[in-house]
TORKOL-4160 file (C-alpha; in steps of 0.2 Angstrom, whole numbers, padded with zeros to 4 digits, m for minus):
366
<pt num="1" X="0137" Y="m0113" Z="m0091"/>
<pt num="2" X="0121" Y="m0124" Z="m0091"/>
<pt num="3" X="0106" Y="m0115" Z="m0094"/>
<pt num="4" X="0092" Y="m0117" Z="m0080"/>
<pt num="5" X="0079" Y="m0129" Z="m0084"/>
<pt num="6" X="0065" Y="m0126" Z="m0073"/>
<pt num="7" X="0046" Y="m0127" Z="m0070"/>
<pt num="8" X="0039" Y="m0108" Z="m0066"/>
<pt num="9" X="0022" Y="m0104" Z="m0060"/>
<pt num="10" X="0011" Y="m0090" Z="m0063"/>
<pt num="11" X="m0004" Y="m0090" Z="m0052"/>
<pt num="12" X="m0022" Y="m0086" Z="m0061"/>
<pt num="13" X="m0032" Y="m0071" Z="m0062"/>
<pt num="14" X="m0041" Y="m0069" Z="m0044"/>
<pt num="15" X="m0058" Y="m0072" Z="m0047"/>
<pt num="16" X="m0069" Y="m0056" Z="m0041"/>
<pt num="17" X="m0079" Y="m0066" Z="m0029"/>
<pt num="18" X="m0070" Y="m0081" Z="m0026"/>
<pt num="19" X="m0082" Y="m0097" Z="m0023"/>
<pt num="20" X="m0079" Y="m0099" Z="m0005"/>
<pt num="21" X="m0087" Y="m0112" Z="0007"/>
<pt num="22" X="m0097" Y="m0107" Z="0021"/>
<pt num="23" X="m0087" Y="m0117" Z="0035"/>
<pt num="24" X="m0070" Y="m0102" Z="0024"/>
<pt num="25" X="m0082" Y="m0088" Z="0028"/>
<pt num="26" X="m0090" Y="m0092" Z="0043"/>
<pt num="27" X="m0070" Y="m0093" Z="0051"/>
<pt num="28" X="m0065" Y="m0078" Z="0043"/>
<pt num="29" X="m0082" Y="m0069" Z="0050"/>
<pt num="30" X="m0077" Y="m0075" Z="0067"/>
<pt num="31" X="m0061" Y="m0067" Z="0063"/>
<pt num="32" X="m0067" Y="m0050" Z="0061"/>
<pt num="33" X="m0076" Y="m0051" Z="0074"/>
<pt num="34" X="m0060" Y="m0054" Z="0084"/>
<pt num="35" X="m0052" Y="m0041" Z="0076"/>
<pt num="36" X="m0064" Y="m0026" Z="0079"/>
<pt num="37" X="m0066" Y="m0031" Z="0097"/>
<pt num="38" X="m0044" Y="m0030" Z="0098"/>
<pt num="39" X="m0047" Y="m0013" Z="0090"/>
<pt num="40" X="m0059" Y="m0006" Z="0100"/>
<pt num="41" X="m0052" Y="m0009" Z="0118"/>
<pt num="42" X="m0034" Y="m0001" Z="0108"/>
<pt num="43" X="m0046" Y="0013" Z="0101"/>
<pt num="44" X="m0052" Y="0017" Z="0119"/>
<pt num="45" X="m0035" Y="0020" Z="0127"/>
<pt num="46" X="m0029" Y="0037" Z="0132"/>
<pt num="47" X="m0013" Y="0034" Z="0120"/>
<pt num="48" X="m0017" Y="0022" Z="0108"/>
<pt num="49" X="0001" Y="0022" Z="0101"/>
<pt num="50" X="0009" Y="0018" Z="0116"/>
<pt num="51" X="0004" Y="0000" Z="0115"/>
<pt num="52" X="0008" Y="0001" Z="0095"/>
<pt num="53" X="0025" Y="0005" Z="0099"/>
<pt num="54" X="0030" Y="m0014" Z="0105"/>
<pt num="55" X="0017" Y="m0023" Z="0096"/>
<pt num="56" X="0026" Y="m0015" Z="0079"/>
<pt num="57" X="0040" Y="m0024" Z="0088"/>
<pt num="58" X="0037" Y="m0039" Z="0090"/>
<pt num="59" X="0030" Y="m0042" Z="0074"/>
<pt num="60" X="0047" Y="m0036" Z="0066"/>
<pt num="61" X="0055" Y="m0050" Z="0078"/>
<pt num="62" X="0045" Y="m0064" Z="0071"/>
<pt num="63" X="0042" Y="m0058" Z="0053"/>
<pt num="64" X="0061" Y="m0056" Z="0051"/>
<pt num="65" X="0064" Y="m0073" Z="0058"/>
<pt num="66" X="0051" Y="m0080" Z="0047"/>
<pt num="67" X="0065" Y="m0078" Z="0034"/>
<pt num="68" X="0079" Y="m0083" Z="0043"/>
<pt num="69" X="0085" Y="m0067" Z="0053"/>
<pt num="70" X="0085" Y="m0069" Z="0072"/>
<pt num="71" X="0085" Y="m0057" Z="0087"/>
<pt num="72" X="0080" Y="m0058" Z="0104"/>
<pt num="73" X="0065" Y="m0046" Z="0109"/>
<pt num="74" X="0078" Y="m0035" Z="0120"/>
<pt num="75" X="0089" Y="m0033" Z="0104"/>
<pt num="76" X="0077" Y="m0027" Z="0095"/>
<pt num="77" X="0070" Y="m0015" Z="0108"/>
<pt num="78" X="0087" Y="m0010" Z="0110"/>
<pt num="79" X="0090" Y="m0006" Z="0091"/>
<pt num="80" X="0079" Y="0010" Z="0093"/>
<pt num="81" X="0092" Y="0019" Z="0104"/>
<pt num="82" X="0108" Y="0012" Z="0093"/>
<pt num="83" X="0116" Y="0019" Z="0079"/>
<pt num="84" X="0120" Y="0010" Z="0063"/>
<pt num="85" X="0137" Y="0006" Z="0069"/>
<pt num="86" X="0131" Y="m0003" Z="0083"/>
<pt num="87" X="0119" Y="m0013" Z="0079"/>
<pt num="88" X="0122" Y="m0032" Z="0074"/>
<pt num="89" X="0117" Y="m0035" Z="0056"/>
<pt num="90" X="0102" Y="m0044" Z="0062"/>
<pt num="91" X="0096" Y="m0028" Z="0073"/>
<pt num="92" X="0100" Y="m0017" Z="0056"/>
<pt num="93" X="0087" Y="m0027" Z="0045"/>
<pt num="94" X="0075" Y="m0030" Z="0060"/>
<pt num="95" X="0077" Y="m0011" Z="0062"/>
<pt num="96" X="0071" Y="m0010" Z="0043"/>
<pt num="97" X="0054" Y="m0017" Z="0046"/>
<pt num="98" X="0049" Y="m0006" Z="0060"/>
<pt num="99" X="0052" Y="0008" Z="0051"/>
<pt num="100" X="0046" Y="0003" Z="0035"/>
<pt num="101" X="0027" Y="m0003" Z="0045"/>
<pt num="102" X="0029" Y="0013" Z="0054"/>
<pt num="103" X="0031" Y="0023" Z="0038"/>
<pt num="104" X="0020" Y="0013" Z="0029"/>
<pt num="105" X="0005" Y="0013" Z="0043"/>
<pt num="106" X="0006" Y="0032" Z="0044"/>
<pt num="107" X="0004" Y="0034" Z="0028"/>
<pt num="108" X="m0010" Y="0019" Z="0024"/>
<pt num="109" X="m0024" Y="0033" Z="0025"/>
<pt num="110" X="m0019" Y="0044" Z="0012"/>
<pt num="111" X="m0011" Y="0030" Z="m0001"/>
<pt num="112" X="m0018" Y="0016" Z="m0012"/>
<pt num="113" X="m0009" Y="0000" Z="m0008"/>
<pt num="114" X="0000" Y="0000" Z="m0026"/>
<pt num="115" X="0016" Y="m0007" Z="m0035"/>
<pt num="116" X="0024" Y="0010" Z="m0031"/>
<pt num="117" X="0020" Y="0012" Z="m0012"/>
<pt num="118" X="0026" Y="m0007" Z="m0009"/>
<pt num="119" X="0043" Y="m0004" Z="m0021"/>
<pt num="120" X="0046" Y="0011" Z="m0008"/>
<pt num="121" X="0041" Y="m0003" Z="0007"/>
<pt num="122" X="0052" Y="m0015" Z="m0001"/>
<pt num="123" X="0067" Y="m0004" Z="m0001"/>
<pt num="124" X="0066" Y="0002" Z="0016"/>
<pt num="125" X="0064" Y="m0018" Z="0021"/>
<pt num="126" X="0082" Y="m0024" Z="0011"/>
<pt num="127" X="0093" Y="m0006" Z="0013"/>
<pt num="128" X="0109" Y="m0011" Z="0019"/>
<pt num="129" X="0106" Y="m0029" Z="0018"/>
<pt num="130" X="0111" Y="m0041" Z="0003"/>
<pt num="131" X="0095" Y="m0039" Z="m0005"/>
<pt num="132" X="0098" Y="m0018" Z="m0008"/>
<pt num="133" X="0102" Y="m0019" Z="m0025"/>
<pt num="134" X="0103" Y="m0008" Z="m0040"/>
<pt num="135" X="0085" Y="m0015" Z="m0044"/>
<pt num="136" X="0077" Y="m0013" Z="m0025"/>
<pt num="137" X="0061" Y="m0006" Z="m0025"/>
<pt num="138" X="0056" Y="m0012" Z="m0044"/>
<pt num="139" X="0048" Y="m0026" Z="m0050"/>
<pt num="140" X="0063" Y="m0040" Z="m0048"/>
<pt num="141" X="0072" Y="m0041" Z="m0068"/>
<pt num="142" X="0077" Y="m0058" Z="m0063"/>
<pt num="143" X="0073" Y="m0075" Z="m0061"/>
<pt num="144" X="0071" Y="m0080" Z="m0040"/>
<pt num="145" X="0068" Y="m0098" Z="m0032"/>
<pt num="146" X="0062" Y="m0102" Z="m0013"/>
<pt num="147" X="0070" Y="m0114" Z="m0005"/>
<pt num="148" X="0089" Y="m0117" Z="0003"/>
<pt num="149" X="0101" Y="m0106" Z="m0002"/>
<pt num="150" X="0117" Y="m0109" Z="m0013"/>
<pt num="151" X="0107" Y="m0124" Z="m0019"/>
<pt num="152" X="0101" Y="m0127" Z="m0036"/>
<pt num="153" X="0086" Y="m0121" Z="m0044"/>
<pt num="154" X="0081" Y="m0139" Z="m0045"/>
<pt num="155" X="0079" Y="m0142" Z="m0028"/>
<pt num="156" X="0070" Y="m0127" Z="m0024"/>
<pt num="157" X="0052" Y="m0128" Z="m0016"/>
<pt num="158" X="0044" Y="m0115" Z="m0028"/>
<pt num="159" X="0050" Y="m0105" Z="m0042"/>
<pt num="160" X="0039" Y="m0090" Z="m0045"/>
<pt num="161" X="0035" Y="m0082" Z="m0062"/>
<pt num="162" X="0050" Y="m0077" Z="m0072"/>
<pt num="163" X="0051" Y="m0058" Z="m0075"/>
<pt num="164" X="0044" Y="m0047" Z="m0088"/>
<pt num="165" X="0028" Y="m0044" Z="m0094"/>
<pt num="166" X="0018" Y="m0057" Z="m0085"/>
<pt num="167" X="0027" Y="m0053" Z="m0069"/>
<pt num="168" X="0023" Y="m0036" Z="m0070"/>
<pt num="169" X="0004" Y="m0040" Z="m0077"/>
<pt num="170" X="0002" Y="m0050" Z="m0063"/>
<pt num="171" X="0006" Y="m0039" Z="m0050"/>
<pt num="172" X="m0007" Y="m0025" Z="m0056"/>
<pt num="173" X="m0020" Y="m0036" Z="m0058"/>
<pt num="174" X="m0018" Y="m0040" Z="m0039"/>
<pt num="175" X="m0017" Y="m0020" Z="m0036"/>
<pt num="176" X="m0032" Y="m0019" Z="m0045"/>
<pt num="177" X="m0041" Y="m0034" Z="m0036"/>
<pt num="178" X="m0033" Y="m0027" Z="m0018"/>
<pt num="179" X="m0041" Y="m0008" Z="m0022"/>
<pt num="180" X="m0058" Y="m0015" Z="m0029"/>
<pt num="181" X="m0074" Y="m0014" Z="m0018"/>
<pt num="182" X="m0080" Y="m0034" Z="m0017"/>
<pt num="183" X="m0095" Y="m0043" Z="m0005"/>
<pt num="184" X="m0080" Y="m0055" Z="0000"/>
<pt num="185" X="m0078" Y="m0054" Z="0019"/>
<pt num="186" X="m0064" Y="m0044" Z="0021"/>
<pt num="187" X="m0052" Y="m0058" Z="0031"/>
<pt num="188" X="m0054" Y="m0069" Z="0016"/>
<pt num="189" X="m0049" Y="m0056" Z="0006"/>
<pt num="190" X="m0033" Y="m0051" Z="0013"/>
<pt num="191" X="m0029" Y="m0071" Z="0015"/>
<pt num="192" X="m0032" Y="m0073" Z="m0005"/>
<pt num="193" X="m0024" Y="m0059" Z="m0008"/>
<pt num="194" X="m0008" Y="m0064" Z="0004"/>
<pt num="195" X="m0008" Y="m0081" Z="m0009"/>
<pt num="196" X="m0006" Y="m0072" Z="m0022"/>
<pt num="197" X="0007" Y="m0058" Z="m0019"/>
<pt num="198" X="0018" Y="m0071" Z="m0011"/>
<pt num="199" X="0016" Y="m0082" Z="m0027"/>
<pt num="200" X="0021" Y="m0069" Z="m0038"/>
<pt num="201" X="0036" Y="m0065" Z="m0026"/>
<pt num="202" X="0037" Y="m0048" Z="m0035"/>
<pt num="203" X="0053" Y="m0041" Z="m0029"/>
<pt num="204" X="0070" Y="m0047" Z="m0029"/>
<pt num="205" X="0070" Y="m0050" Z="m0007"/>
<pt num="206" X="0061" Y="m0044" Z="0007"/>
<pt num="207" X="0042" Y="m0051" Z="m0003"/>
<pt num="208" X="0040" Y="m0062" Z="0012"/>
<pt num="209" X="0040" Y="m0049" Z="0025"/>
<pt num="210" X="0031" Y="m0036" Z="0013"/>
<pt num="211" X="0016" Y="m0046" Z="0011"/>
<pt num="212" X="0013" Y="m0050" Z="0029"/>
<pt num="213" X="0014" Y="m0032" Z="0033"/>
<pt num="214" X="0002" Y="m0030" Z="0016"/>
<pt num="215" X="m0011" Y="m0039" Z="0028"/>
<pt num="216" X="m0010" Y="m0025" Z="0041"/>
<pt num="217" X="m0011" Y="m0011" Z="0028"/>
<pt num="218" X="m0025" Y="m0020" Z="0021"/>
<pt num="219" X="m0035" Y="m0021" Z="0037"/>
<pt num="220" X="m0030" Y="m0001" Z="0040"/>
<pt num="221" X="m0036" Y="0004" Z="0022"/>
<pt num="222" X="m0054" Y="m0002" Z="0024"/>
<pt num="223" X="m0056" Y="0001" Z="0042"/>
<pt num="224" X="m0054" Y="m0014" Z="0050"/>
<pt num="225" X="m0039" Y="m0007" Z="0063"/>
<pt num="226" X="m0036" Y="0010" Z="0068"/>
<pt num="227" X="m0019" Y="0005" Z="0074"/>
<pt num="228" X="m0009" Y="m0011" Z="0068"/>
<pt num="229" X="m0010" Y="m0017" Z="0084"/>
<pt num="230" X="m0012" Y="m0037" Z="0075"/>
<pt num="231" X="0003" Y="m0048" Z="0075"/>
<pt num="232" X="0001" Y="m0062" Z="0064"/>
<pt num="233" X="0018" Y="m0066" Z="0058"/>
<pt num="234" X="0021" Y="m0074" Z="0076"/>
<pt num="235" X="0009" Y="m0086" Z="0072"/>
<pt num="236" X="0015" Y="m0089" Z="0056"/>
<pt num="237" X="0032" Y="m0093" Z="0066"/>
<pt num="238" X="0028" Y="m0105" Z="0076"/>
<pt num="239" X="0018" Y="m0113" Z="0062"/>
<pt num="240" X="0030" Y="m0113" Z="0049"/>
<pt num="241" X="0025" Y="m0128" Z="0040"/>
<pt num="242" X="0009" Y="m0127" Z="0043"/>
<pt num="243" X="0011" Y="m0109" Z="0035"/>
<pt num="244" X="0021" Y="m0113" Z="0019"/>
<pt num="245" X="0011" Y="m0129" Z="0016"/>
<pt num="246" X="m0007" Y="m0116" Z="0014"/>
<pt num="247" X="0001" Y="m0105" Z="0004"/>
<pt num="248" X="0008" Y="m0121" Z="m0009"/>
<pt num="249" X="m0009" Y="m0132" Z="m0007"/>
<pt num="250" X="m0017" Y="m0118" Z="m0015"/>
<pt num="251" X="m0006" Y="m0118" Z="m0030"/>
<pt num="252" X="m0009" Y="m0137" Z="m0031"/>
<pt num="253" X="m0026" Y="m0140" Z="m0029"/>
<pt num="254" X="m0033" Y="m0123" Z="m0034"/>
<pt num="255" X="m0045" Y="m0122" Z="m0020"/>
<pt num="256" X="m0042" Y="m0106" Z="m0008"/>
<pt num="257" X="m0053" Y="m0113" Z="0006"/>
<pt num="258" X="m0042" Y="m0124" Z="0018"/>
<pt num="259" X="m0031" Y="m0107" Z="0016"/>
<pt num="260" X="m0041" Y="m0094" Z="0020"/>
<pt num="261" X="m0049" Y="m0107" Z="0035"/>
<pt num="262" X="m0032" Y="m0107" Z="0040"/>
<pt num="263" X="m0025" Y="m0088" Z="0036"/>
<pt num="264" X="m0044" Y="m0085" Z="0046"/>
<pt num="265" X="m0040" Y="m0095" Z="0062"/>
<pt num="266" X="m0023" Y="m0087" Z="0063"/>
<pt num="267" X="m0029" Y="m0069" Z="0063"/>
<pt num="268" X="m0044" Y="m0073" Z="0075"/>
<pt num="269" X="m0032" Y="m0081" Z="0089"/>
<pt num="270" X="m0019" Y="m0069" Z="0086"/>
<pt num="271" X="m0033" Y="m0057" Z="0088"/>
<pt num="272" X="m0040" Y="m0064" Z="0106"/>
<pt num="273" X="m0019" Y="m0067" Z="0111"/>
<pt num="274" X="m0018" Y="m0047" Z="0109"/>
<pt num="275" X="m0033" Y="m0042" Z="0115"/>
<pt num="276" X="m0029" Y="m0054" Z="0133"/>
<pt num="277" X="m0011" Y="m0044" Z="0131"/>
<pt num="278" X="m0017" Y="m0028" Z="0130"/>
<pt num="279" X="m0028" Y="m0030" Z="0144"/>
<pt num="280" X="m0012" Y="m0040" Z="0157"/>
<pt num="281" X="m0001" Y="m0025" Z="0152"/>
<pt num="282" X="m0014" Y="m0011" Z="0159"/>
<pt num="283" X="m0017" Y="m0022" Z="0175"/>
<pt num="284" X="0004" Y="m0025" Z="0174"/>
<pt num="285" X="0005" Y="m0006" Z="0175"/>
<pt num="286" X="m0010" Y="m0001" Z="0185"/>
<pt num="287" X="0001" Y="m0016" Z="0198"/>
<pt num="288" X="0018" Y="m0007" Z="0195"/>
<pt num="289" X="0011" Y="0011" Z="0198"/>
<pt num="290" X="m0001" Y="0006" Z="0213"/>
<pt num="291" X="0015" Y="m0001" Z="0221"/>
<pt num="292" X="0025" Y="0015" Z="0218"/>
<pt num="293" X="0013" Y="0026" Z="0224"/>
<pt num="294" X="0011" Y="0014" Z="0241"/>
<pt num="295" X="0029" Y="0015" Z="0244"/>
<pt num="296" X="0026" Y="0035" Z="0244"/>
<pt num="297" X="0032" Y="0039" Z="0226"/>
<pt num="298" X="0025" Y="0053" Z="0214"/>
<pt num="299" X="0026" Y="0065" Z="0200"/>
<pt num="300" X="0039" Y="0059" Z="0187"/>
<pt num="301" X="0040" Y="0043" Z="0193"/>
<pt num="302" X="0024" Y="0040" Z="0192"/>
<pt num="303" X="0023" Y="0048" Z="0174"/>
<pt num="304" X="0039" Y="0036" Z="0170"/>
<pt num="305" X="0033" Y="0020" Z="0176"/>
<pt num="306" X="0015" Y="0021" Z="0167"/>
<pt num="307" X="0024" Y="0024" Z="0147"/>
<pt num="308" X="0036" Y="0007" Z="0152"/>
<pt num="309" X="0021" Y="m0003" Z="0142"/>
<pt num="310" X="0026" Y="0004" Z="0125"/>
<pt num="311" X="0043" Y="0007" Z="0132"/>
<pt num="312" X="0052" Y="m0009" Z="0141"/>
<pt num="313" X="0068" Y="m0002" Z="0134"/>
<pt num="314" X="0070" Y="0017" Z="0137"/>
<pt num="315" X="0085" Y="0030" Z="0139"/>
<pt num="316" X="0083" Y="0045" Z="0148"/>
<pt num="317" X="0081" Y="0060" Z="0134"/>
<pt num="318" X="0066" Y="0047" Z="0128"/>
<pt num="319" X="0060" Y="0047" Z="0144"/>
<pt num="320" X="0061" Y="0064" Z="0145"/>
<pt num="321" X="0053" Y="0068" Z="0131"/>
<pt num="322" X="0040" Y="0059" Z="0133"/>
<pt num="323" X="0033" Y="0066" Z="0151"/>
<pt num="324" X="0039" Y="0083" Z="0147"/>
<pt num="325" X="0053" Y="0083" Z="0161"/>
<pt num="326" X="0071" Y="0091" Z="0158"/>
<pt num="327" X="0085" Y="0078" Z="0155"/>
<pt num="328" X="0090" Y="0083" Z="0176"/>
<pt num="329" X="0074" Y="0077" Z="0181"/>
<pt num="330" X="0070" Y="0062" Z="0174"/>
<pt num="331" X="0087" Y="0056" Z="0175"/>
<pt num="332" X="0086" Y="0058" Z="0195"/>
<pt num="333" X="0068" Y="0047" Z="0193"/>
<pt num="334" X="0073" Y="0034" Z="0180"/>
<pt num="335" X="0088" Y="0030" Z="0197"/>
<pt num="336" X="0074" Y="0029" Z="0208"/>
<pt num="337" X="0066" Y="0016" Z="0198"/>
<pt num="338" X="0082" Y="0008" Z="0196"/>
<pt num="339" X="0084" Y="0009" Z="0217"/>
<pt num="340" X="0068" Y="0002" Z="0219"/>
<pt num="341" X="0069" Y="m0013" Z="0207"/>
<pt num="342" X="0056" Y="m0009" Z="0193"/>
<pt num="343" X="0072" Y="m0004" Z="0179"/>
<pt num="344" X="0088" Y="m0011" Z="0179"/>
<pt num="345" X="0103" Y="m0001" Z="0166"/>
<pt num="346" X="0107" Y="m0015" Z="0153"/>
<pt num="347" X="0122" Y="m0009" Z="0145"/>
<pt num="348" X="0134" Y="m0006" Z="0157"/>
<pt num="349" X="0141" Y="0009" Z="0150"/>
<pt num="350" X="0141" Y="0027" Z="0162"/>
<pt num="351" X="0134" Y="0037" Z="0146"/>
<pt num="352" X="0119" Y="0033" Z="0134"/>
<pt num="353" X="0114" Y="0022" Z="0148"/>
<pt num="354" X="0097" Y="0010" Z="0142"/>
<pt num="355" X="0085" Y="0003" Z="0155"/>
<pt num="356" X="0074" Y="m0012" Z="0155"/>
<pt num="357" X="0057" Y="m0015" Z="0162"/>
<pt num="358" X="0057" Y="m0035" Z="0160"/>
<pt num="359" X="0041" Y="m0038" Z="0168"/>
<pt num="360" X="0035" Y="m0028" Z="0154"/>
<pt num="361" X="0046" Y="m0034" Z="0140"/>
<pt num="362" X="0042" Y="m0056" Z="0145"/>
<pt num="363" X="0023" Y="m0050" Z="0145"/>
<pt num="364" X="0023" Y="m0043" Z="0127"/>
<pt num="365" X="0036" Y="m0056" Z="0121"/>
<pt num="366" X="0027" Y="m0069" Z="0128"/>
């Protein structure tokens, strides 16, 4: 077999206050600013973690097809109310996101963004996939390459740092740089350190993935979100190149600011887009639930029609559940917002029955 002959890079040290421009940190102040004003209108919502709900979502869609795994929005919604069994293998490992970010945002409070919490993140992320490996959740003991698949190291994009020591050197410097107080604004920081987790490419799959959700946890850890309510990786989707082109100008030139300008400028419109959402998805269900009550509706259909922005996809038990209603009940409501138009079934089935709000679900995916 012939050896690999290869070029490998191992990023340098992070600097503890890198030497930014001001145009870098005026974006990534503007960013903030965005940011705090997204998590304030969440913050001052009866229940906050209705909205999270989808938002987690749609972040899984677009993070998952950032690396080449695609589902519709309904699929993945969908995937919440499906056993293993009967979920495509794209709804499986979408389905691993969300309950990795869920996991890992309930727990940001109380834990250190660390080699161990992300190798328990990481594992999560890959179970059941082709990346769930004997070595998932450890620092990778084998050499990885970006670019096509089945092709030659040689014509990959980027070959991280082989394993071993360096690797694993590497990745707890950046722990210690992540966990370190610093004057850097705090956007810039989570951008620089985004560079550098996804140049070390520490685990075996899934690093991708793992370090955008890094960015949320970061911005949870020091107080920035309450709730992880931003979605970035859509805009890194429908920037690709723009996107992988940052993240390798910095290992060319050296020079973090047209990143972090960029990495910036993405938080902060991704910030105003959700914020603008969060606020048509209120007056969409103020609209649905005036309608209701004008065409003489109450109680539980009322109660129903106002959790459909955190739930376009429901079945009855959730329902249920969720207003406090026996299954009776709320089954006899969710047919009267089918009669009157709002919910339509989606599976065609007579048990385990799932309804769709798509007012609800075009507005989030939109």
């Amino acid at each position: 077999m012939k050896p690999w002959e290869y070029w490998a890079y191992l990023p340098h040290t992070l600097p503890e206050l890198p030497n930014l421009s001001h145009r870098a940190l005026a974006i990534s102040s503007k960013a903030a600013a965005a940011v705090a004003r997204l998590d304030e209108a969440v913050a001052r919502l009866p229940r906050p973690e209705i909205l999270v709900r989808p938002i987690i979502r749609k972040e899984a869609k677009s993070t998952s097809a950032l690396e080449g795994t695609y589902a519709t929005f309904e699929e993945v919604l969908e995937a919440d109310f499906l056993e293993d069994r009967q979920m495509s293998s794209e709804q499986r490992e979408i389905r691993n996101y969300v309950e990795a970010s869920e996991s890992a945002c309930a727990q940001i409070g109380d834990r250190r963004i660390t080699r161990s919490f992300l190798g328990e993140l990481q594992q999560m992320i890959v179970k059941g996939t082709e990346g769930d490996t004997p070595d998932a959740g450890d620092i990778r003991p084998h050499q990885v390459a970006i670019g096509p698949k089945d092709r030659p190291i040689e014509e990959a994009r980027f070959v991280p740092c082989p394993p071993g020591d360096q690797l694993a050197a590497g990745i707890q410097e950046w722990e210690d740089w992540v966990a370190q107080d610093s004057d850097l604004l705090v956007i810039a920081k989570v951008a620089i350190a985004h560079y550098q987790f996804e140049t070390l490419h520490p685990f075996g799959d899934g690093n991708g993935r793992l370090g955008r959700l890094v960015s949320i946890l970061q911005l949870m850890k020091v107080g920035e979100l309450r709730w992880p309510v931003l979605n970035i990786a859509p805009w890194f989707e429908s920037h690709r190149e723009l996107y992988q082109e940052g993240l390798m100008n910095v290992t060319l030139t050296g020079d973090f600011n047209p990143w972090v300008e960029l990495f910036a400028n993405a938080v902060e419109l991704q910030a105003r887009e959700g914020l603008e959402k969060i606020q048509y998805l209120l007056r969409l269900r103020d609209q649905m639930v005036a309608d209701l009550r004008a065409r003489g509706f109450r109680g539980s259909v009322i109660e129903i029609a106002e959790i459909l922005i955190g739930y376009p996809v429901i079945d009855v038990r959730t329902a249920s559940l969720l207003i406090g209603k026996t299954f009776e009940a709320t089954n006899v409501s969710i047919g009267k917002l089918v009669d009157h138009g709002l919910l339509q079934e989606i599976t065609g089935r007579s048990q385990n029955r799932l309804f769709g709000c798509f007012p609800v679900a075009a507005a989030i995916n939109r």
